[in-house]
C-alpha positions as CSV (number, residue, x, y, z in Angstrom):
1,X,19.4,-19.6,9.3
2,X,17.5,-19.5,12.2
3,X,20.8,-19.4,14.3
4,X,21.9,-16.5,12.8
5,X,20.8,-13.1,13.9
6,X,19.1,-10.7,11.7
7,X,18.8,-13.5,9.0
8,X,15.4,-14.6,7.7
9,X,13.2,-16.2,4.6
10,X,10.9,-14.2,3.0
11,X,7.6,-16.7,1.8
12,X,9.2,-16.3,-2.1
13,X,12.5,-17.5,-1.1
14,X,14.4,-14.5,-0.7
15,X,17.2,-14.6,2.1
16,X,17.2,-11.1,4.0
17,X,19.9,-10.2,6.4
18,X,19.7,-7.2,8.4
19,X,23.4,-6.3,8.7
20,X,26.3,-7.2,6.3
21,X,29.4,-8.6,7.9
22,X,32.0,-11.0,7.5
23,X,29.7,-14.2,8.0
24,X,27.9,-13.1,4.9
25,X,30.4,-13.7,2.2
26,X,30.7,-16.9,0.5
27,X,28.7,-19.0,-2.0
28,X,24.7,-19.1,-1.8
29,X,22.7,-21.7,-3.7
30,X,18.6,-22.0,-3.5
31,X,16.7,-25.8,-3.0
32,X,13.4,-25.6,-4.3
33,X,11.2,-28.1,-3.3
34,X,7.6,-29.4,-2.8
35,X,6.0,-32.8,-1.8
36,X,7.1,-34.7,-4.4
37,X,10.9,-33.7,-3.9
38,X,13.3,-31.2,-5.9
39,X,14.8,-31.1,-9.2
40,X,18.0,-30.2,-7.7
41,X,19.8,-26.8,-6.6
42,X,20.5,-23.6,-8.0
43,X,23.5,-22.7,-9.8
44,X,25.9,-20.8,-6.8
45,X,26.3,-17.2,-6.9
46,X,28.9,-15.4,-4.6
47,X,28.3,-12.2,-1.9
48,X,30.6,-9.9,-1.2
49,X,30.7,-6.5,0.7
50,X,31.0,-3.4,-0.8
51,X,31.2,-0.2,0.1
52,X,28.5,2.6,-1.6
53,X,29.4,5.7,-2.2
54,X,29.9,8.4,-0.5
55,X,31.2,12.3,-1.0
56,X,34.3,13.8,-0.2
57,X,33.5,17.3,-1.9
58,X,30.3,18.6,-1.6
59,X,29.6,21.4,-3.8
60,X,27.8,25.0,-1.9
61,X,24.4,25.3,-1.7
62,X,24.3,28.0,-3.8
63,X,26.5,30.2,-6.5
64,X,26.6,33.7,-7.8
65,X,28.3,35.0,-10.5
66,X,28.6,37.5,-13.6
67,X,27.3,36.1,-16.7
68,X,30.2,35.5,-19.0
69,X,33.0,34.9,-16.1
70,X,34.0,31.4,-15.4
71,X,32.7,28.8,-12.2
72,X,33.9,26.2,-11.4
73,X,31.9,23.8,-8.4
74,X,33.5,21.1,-6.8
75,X,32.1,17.2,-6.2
76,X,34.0,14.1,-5.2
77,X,33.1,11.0,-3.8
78,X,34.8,7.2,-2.7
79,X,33.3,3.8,-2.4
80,X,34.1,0.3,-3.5
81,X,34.6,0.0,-6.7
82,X,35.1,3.8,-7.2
83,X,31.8,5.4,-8.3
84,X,31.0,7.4,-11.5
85,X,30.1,11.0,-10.4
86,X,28.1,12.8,-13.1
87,X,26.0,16.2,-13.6
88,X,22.9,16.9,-14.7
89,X,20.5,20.4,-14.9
90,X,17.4,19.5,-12.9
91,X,14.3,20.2,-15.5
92,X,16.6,20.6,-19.0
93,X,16.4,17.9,-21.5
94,X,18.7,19.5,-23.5
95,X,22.4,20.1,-24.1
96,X,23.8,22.6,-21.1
97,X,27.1,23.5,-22.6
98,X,29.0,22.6,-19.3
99,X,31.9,20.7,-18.9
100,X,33.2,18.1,-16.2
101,X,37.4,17.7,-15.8
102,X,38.8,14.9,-14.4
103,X,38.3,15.8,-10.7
104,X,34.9,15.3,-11.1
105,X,34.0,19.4,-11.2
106,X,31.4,21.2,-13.2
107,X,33.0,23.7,-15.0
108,X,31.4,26.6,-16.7
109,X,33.3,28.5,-19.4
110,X,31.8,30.4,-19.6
111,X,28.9,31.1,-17.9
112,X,25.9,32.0,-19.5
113,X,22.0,32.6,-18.6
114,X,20.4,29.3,-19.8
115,X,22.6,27.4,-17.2
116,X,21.4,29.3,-14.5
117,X,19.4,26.9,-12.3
118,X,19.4,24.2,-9.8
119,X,22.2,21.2,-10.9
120,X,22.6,18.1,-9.3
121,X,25.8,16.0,-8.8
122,X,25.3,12.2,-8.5
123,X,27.6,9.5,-7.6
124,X,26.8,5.7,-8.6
125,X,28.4,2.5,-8.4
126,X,27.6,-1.5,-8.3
127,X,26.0,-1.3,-4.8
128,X,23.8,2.3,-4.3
129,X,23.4,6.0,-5.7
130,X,24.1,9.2,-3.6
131,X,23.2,12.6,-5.0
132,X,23.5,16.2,-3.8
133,X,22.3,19.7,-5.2
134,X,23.6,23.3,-5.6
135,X,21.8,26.2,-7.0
136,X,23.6,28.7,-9.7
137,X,22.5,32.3,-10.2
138,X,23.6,34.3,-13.4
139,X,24.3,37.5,-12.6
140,X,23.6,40.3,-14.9
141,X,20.9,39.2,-17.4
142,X,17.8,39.6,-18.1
143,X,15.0,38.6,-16.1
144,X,13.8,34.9,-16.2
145,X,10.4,33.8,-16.4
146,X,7.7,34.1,-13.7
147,X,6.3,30.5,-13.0
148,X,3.1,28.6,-11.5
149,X,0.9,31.8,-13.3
150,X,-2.6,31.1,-12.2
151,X,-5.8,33.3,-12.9
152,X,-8.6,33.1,-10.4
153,X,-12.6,34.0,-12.5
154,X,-14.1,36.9,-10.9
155,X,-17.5,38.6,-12.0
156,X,-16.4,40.0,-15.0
157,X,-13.0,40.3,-14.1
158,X,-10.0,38.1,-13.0
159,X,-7.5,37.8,-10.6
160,X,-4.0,36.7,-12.3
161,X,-0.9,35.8,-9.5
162,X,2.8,34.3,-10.2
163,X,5.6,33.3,-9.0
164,X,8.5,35.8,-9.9
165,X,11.7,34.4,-11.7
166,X,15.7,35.2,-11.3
167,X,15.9,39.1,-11.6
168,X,19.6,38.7,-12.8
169,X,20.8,41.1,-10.0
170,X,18.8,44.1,-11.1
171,X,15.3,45.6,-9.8
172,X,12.9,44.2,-12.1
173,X,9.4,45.1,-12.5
174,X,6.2,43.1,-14.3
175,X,3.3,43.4,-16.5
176,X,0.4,41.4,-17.2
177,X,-0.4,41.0,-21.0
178,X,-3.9,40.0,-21.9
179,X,-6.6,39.6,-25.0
180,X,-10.1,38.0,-25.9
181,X,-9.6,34.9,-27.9
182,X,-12.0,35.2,-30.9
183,X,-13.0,32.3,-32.8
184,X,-13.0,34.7,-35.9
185,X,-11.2,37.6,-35.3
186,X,-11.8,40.5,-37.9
187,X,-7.9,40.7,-38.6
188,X,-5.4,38.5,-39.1
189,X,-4.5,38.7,-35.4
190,X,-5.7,40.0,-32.4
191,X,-4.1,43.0,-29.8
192,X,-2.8,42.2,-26.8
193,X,-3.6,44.5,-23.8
194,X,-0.6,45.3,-20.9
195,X,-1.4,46.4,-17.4
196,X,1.6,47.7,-15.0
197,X,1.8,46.0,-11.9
198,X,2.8,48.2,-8.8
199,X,6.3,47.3,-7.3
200,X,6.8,44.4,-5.2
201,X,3.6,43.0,-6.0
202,X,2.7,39.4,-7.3
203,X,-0.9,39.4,-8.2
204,X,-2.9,42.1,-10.5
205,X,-6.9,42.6,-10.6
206,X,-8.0,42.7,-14.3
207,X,-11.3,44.4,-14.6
208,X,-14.1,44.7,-17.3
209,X,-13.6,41.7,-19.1
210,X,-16.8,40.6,-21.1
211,X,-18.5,37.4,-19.5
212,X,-19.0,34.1,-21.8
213,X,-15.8,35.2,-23.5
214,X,-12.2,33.3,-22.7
215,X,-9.3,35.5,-22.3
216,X,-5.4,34.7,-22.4
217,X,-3.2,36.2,-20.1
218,X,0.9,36.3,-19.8
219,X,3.1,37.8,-17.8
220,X,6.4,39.5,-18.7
221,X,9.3,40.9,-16.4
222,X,11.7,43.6,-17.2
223,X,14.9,45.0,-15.6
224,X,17.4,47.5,-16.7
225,X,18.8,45.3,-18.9
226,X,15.5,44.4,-20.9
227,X,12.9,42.1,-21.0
228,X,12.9,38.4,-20.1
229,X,10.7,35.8,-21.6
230,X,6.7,36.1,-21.8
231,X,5.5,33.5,-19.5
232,X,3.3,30.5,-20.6
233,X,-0.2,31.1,-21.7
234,X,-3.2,30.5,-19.6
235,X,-6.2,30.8,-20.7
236,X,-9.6,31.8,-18.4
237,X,-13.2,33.0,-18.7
238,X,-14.4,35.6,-15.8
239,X,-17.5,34.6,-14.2
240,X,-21.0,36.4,-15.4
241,X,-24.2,37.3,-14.4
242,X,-26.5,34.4,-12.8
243,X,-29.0,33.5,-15.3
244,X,-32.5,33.1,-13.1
245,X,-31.4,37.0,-12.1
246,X,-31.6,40.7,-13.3
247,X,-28.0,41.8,-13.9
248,X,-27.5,45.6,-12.0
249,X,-26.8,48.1,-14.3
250,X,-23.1,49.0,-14.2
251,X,-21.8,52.0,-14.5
252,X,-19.5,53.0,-16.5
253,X,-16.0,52.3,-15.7
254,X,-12.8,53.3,-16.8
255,X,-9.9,50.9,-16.3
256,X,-7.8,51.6,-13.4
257,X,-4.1,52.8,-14.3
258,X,-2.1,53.2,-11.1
259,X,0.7,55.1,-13.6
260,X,0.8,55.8,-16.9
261,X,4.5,56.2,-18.5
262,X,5.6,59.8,-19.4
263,X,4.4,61.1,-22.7
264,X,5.8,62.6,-26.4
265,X,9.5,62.7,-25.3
266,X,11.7,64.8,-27.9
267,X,14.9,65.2,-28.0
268,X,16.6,68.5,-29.7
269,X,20.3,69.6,-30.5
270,X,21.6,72.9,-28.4
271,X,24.9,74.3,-28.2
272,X,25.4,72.9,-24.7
273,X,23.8,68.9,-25.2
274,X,20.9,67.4,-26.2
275,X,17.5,68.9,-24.8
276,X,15.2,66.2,-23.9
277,X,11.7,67.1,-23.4
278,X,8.4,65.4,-22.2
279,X,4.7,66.0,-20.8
280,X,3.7,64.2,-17.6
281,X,2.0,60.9,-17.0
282,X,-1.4,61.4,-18.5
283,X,-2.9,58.9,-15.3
284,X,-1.6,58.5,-12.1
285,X,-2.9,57.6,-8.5
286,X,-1.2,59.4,-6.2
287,X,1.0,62.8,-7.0
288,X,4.4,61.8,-8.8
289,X,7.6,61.6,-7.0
290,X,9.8,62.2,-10.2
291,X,11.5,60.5,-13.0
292,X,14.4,58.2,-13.5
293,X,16.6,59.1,-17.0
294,X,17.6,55.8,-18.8
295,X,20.1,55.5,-22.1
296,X,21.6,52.7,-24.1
297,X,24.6,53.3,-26.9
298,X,25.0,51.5,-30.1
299,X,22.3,49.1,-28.9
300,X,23.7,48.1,-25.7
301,X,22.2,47.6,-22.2
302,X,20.0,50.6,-20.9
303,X,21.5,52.6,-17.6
304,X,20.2,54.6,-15.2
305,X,21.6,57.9,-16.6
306,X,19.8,60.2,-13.9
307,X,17.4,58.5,-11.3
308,X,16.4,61.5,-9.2
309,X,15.2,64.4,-11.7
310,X,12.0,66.1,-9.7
311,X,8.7,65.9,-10.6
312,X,8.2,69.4,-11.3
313,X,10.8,69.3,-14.5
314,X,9.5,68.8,-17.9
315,X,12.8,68.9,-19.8
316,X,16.8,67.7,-19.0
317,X,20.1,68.9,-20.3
318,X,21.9,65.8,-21.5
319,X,25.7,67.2,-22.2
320,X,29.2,64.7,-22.5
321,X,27.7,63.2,-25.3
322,X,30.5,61.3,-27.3
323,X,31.0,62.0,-30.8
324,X,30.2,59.8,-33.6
325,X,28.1,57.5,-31.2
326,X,24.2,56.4,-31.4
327,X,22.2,57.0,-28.0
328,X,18.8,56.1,-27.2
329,X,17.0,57.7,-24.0
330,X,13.3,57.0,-22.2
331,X,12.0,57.6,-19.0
332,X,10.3,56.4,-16.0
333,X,8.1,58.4,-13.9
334,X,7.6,57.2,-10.0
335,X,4.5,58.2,-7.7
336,X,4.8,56.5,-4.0
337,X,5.5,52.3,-4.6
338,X,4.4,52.7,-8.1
339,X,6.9,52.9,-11.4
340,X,5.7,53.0,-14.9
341,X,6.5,51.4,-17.8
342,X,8.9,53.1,-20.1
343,X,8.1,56.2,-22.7
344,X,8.3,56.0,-26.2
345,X,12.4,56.2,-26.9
346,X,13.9,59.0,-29.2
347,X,17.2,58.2,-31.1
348,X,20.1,61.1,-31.2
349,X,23.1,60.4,-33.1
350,X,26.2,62.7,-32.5
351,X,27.6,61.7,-36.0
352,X,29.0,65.4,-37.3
353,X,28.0,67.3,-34.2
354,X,30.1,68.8,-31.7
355,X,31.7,66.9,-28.6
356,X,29.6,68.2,-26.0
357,X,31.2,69.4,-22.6
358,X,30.3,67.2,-19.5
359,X,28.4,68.6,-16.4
360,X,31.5,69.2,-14.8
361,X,33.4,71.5,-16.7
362,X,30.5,73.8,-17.2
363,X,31.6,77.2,-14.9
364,X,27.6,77.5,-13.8
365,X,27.4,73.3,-12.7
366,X,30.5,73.5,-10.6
367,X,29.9,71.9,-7.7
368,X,29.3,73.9,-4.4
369,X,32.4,73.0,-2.5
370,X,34.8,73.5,-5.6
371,X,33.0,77.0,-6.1
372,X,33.3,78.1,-3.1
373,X,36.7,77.6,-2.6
374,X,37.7,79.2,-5.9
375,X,35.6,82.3,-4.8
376,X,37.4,82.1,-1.8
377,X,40.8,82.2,-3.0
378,X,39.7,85.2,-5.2
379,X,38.6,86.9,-2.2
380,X,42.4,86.8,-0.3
381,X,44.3,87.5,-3.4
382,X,42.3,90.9,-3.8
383,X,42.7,91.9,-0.2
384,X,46.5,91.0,0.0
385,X,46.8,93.5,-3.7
386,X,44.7,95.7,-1.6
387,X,47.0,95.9,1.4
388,X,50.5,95.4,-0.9
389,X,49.2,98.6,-2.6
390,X,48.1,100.7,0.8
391,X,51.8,99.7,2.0
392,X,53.4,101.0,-1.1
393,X,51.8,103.9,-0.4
394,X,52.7,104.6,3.0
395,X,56.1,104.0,2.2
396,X,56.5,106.3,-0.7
397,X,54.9,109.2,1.3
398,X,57.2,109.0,4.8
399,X,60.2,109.2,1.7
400,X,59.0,112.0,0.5
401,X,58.7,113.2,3.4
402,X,62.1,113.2,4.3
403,X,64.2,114.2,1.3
404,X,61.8,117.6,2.0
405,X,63.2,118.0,5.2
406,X,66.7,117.8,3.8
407,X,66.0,120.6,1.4
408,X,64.3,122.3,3.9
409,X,66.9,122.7,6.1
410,X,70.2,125.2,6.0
411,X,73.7,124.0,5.2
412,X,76.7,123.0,7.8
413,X,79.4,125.8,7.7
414,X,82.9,124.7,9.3
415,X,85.1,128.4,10.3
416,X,88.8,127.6,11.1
């Protein structure tokens, strides 16, 4: 062995050679042997070369598309013998609902929300094991989860941060859900407390908690389309008082709302739509920048009706409602970077009432270009009666005029 380069013995017995070529194949037997001799050789086993695998088709890095359409990602690899290619959903354990065709492509059909994640295509056969990754995002769904959700003990408070989810290709806002956990709570369960958390941010400052007293705390994302999942449970105590000291007296404190959602919103039947009325966020930091108008039918997803109705309003005209139909409006108020959660949702149904007009064929909600070019056509068909009518005039006058003259004046006489 020694004459061949890159070949050596390991101090078990193993044969290691650096590079495989040509002048490895063949038969291999082992002699085992100590100072008393050998009991003879190994049975012979055979090398050959191989080739391991390697991909032809590599899927994207990533994928986006509308929940319920179908994907399809490509992945092919070669090698000697031909590898296996398979799929797999990194982190699920169980079944995915996606299909492989005989091109060795993952095929969703369609696609829903659960396989939205990172998937990873592997290719195997006798000699090694290649894999690559691509990420899917599900479009239009609810928010996911928030992840890694860690609270930090403060003096009688708590510092709760996360790692935000898929938003499903909306805006989506969070709220942190919290409660004491009693050993023997009074009833039969206990109420859970939510905070809003202003947009953008990832962390929320939870304050007059009780100290010596464990608290659980969740987080749970929403976007126009609802709510995702609550995120998994930790539970914390804040920090209290040092023992060997004299605790300050606090004063008393009232927890910090950054904005509180609009309040009592009605909704009343009028000849022209359905009046929707409401009072303004009872609590808010910094002086509100409006409201945003949101409605569902027959229990579908909510829209953004109406994001820009001023702050100074306290009720909306909602005509174009269809007949028959179920609706369900709510509002959001906004102040600066902060949204609220939504009000309390009021239920109209249009069964037996009237088809409403929409916005646009009321005379009054015409839009300014339309209406000023019907009040300017008015304007040139009155002046062009106006001067038809002067010219009329003028005409019939100077006719007049002249079949007077020819009375007026005295007859012809021919003498011979």
């Amino acid at each position: 062995l020694s004459q061949l380069p890159g070949w050596s013995v390991r101090p078990d017995g193993s044969i290691v050679i650096a590079m495989g070529n040509d002048d490895v194949l063949g038969m291999y037997s082992c002699t085992p042997y100590n100072s008393y001799g050998t009991a003879g050789e190994s049975q012979p086993t055979r090398v050959l070369l191989k080739d391991p695998p390697a991909f032809t088709v590599r899927p994207k890095e990533e994928y986006f598309q509308e929940v319920g359409r179908e994907l399809v990602i490509p992945c092919m690899a070669h090698g000697d013998p031909p590898p296996t290619v398979t799929w797999l959903k990194v982190g699920s354990t169980g079944k995915s609902g996606a299909q492989v065709d005989g091109n060795s492509s993952l095929i969703f059909r369609p696609l829903i929300k659960e396989q939205h994640g990172v998937w990873e295509c592997t290719a195997t056969n006798q000699v090694a094991s290649i894999s690559t990754a691509t990420s899917v995002y599900v479009l239009g769904t609810s928010p996911h989860a928030v992840t890694n959700v860690s609270v930090l003990p403060l003096l009688l408070a708590a510092n709760i941060s996360w790692e935000p989810g898929f938003d499903g290709g909306y805006f989506q806002r969070f709220s942190v859900w919290y409660t004491p956990l009693v050993k023997h709570p009074p009833r039969a369960h206990h109420d859970w407390v939510s905070l809003s958390v202003p947009a953008g941010a990832q962390h929320l400052l939870v304050e007059n908690l009780q100290p010596d007293m464990s608290y659980q705390f969740s987080i749970l994302a929403q976007n126009k389309l609802g709510s995702g999942p609550f995120s998994q449970i930790v539970t914390s105590m804040p920090r209290g008082f040092p023992v060997t000291t004299v605790p300050p007296e606090l004063p008393a404190m009232t927890m910090r709302v950054f904005l509180s959602p609009p309040q009592t919103l009605t909704a009343n039947e009028t000849v022209r739509g359905v009046l929707l009325q409401w009072e303004p966020p009872a609590q808010f930091s910094v002086a509100l920048s409006g409201y945003a108008l949101e409605l569902r039918q027959d229990k579908g997803g909510w829209e953004v009706l109406d994001r820009s109705i001023p702050s100074t309003k306290t009720q909306v005209l909602v005509p174009g409602l269809i007949k028959d139909a179920f609706y369900e409006f709510r509002l959001v108020a906004f102040a600066g970077s902060y949204i609220s959660d939504p009000s309390n949702t009021v239920n109209v149904s249009t069964a037996g009432m009237e088809v409403y007009p929409s916005r646009t064929q009321l005379p009054e909600l015409l839009p300014q270009p339309v209406l000023a070019g019907v009040i300017g056509g008015i304007c040139f068909l009155s002046v062009a009666v106006i001067f038809s009518t002067m010219a009329a005039c003028i005409m019939n006058r100077r006719r007049a005029a002249r079949i007077q003259k020819r009375r007026q004046d005295p007859p012809l006489v021919f003498s011979p």
